[in-house]
Structures are given as C-alpha cells and as structure tokens.
C-alpha positions in Angstrom: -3.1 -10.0 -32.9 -3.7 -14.0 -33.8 -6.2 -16.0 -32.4 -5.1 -18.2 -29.3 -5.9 -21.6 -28.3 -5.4 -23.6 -25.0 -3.5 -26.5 -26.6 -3.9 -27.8 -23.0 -7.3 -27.6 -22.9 -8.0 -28.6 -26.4 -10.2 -25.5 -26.5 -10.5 -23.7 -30.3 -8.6 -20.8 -31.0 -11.0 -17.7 -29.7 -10.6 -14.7 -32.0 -7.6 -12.1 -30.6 -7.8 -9.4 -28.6 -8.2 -6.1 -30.2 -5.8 -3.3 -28.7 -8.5 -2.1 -25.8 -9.2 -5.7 -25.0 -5.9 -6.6 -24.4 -5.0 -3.3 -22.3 -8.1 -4.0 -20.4 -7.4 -7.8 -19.9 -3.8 -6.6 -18.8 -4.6 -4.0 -16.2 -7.5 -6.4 -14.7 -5.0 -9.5 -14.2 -2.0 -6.5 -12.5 -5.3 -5.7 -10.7 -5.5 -9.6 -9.2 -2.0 -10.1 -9.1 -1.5 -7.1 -6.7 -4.1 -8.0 -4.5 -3.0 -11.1 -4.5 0.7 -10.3 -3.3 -1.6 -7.9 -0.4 -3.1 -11.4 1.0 0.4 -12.9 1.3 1.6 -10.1 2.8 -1.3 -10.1 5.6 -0.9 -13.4 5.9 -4.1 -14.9 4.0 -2.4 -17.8 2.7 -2.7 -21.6 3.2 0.3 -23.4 4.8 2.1 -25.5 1.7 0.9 -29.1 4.2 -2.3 -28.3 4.7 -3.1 -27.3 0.4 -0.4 -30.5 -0.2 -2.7 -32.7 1.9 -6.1 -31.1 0.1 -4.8 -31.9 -3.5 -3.7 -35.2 -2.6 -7.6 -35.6 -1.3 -8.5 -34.5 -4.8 -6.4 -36.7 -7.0 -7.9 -39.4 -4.7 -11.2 -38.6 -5.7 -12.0 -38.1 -1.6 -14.8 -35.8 -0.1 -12.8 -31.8 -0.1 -13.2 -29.5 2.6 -13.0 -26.2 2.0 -9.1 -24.9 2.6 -9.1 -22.0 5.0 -6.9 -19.4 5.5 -6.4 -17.4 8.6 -8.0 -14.0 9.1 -10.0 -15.5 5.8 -12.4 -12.8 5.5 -12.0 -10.5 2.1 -13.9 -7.9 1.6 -15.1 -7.9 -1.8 
C-alpha cells in the first residue's frame, strides 16, 4: 500500500500499512463503530441543541462544559 498523508492536517505522509496493520486497524474502527451504533440505540447521545449550543461556545473561544449524555456511564 502507499504512504498516506492528512492533506487537512498538513501532517507528512506516514509509511502504509502492511497487510496485518491494515486488517487490524479495520476490525478495531468496526469494533468503535458498533459500539458506537449500541450507545445510540440506548440512548447515550447528546440532543443535536445542546452539542449545537457547545460548538458554538467553542468557536467563540468561551469556557466548555463538559456535554453530558443521559444514563452517561460506559463501562470501559
């Protein structure tokens, strides 16, 4: 595989994946993604106003509170 870069970022390119690496980086990310679909379904999630109002607060430069979502706690 090439090496990748994060044009966004300006980052340099970081050398690619070798077969395993890439397996392993795909099975951890379906890993996150499906626990993250599990939180949505219990309802972990923050209501769209409430993370709306928190980036504004961020772009303004403002003190952030901590967003919290109900029934927050996550084992881990």
């Amino acid at each position: 595989m090439a090496a990748t870069t994060n044009p966004l970022a300006g980052e340099p390119a970081r050398p690619a994946d070798t077969e395993a690496e890439h397996r392993a980086r795909l099975a951890h990310e379906r890993a996150l993604l499906d626990e993250a679909r599990e939180d949505v379904k219990a309802g972990r999630v923050i209501p769209d106003g409430e993370s709306d109002a928190w980036l504004d607060l961020l772009v303004r430069g403002e003190p952030l509170p901590m967003p919290d979502a109900p029934s927050a706690s996550h084992p881990k």
